[in-house]
Structure formats: C-alpha cells, structure tokens
C-alpha positions as CSV (number, residue, x, y, z in Angstrom):
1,X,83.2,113.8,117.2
2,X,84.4,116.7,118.9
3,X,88.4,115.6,118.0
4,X,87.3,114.6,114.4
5,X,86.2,118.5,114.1
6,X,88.9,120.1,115.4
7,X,91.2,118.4,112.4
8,X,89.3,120.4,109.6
9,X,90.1,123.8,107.9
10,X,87.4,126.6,109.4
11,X,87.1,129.8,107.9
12,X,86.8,132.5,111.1
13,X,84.3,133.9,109.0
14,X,82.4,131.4,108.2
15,X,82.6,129.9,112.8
16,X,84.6,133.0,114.4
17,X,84.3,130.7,117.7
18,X,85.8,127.6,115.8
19,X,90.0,128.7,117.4
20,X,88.0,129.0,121.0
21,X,86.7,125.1,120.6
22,X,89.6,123.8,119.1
23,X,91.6,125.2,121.8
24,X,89.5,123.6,124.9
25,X,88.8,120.1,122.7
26,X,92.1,119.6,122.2
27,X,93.4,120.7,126.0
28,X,90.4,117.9,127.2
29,X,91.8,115.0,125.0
30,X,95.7,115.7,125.9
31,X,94.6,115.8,129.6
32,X,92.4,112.6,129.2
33,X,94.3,111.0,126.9
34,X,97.7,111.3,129.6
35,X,95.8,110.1,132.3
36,X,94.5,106.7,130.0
37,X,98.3,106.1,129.4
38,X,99.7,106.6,133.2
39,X,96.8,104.2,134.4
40,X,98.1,102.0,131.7
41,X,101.9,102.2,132.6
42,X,100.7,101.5,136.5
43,X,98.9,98.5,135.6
44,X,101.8,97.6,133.2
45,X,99.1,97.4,129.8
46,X,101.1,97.9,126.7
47,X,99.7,99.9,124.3
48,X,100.5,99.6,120.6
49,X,99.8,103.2,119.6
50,X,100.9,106.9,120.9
51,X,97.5,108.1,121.9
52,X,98.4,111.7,121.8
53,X,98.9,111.5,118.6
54,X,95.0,111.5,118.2
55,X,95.5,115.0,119.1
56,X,98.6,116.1,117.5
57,X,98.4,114.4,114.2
58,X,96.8,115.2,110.8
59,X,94.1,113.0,109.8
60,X,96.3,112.2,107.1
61,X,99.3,111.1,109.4
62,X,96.2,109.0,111.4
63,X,95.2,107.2,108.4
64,X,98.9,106.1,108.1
65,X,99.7,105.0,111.0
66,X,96.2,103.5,111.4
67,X,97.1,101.5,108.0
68,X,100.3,100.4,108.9
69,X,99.0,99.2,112.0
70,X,96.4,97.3,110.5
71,X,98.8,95.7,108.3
72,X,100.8,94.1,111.3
C-alpha cells in the first residue's frame, strides 16, 4: 500500500511530509526489491518482470506492462 501511495500527485499543502515518505518507501522497496532478485540469480529462478520497475514506473507504464504480460 505504501508503494501504491507514493505513485500519486500530493499537494505539500494539502501532506507537507508526503516528499519525506516517498523518499524512505521508495529507498525500502529498491533495497528489498535488489536483494529478492540476487537471491533469485543465486538460486538461478528466472523472473519474467524487472521488479524495480515497481518503484520506478508510473502506474500507467505498470498497467502496460502488466497487460502485455498478461497477454503472453
């Protein structure tokens, strides 16, 4: 819920400490989300999606991709 937040439009006014939490939600999920993919390069598990795009993407880019990828 905390990764779904941080992809919305916040007026500073409106949650001046919104910059503050996106900041440390997004640091967690890169760090997390790096150590999910090494244990899954040592243990040789393919994965079929870039998971740091979870935290670089747009919802709209995620909805592409997760589209396309339900297509397959």
């Amino acid at each position: 819920m905390d990764l779904a937040a941080c992809k919305i439009q916040v007026d500073e006014k409106f949650a001046p400490k919104f910059r503050t939490f996106k900041y440390r939600v997004m640091k967690d999920y890169q760090k997390w989300l790096t150590a999910v993919k090494d244990a899954a390069f040592r243990t040789g598990t393919p994965l079929r999606a870039e998971l740091l795009d979870m935290v670089s993407d747009t919802h709209g880019e995620l909805g592409h991709t997760a589209e396309a990828e339900f297509r397959v």
